[in-house]
N, C-alpha and C positions, 0 to 999 in steps of 0.2 A: 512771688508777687512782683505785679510791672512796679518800678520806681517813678516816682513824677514826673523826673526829666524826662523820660521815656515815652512817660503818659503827654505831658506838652508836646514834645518830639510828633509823636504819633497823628495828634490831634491839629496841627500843624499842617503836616503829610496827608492825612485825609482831606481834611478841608480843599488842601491844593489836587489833591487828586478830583472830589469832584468837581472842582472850578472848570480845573482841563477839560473834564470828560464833556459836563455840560456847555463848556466854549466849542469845544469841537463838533456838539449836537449841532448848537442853534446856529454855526458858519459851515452847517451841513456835510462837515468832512466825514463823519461817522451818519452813518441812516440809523435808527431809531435802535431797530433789532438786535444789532450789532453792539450799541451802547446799554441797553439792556442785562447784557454778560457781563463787561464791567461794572455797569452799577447794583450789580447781585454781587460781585465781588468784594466792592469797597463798602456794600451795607454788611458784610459778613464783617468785615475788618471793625464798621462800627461797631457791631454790637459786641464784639471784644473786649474793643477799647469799652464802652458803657460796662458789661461784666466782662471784667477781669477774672473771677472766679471761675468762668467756664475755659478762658487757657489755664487760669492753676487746676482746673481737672484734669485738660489735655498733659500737661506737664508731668502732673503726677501718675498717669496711666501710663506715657511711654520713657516713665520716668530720664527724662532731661532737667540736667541739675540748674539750667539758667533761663530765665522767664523768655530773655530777649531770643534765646535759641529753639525755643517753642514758638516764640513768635516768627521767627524765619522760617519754621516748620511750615507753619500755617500758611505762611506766604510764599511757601512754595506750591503748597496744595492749590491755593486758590488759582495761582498762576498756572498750574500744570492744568485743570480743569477747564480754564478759559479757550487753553494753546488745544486743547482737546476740540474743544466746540469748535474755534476757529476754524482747525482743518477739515473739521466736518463739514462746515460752511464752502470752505474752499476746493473741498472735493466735488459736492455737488455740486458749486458754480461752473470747475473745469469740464465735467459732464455735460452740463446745459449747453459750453460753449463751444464743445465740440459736436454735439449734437445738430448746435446752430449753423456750424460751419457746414457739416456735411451737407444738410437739407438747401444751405445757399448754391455748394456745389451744383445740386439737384435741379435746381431754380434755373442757373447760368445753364447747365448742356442742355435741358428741354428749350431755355429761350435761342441757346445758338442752334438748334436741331429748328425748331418752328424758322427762324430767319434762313435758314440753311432752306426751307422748304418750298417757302413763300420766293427764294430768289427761286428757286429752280422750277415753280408753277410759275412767275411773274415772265421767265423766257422763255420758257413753253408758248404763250400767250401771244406774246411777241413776234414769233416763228409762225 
């Protein structure tokens, strides 16, 4: 069973967690998506903290003798989960951005090949 202190603690720590999350929404540091994954995370965390009975189920299935080490459990789950998505996110941005790069490469030698072309029709002309 979580003890009070714990459950205060907790309730405390949530709170502040999502103050942050949604400070960091609305001064646009995090885009919508991205804060999305955290606040799936810390609504897991509430409804913990509101039943407590569903970590004393976890507790007792992987049988852990202290509430509070179930609940580190948990918060490592949700943190590993997150750090998963992240890098998903982050892989496919690194892909986009080299994607981006190449196709600009692409961009730059056709426009120095066209100016390359145009100088050498432009003296032709000239001649």
């Amino acid at each position: 069973m979580i003890s009070s202190s714990l459950r205060v603690f907790l309730t405390i720590g949530l709170a502040l967690y999502f103050f942050l999350i949604f400070t960091l929404l609305k001064r646009k540091t995090l885009s919508l998506k991205y804060t999305l994954l955290w606040i799936f995370g810390g609504a897991g965390m509430a409804i913990l903290l509101i039943f407590p009975e569903i970590l004393n189920w976890f507790i007792h299935i992987v049988d852990i003798k202290l509430a509070s080490n179930g609940l580190f459990a948990i918060i490592l789950f949700f943190i590993l989960i997150i750090l998963i998505s992240i890098t998903s996110i982050v892989s496919k941005q690194s892909d986009n951005i080299k994607r981006l790069v190449q196709d600009n490469a692409l961009l730059e030698k056709r426009i120095r090949d066209l100016e390359t072309k145009a100088e050498t029709e432009d003296i032709s002309i000239k001649n």
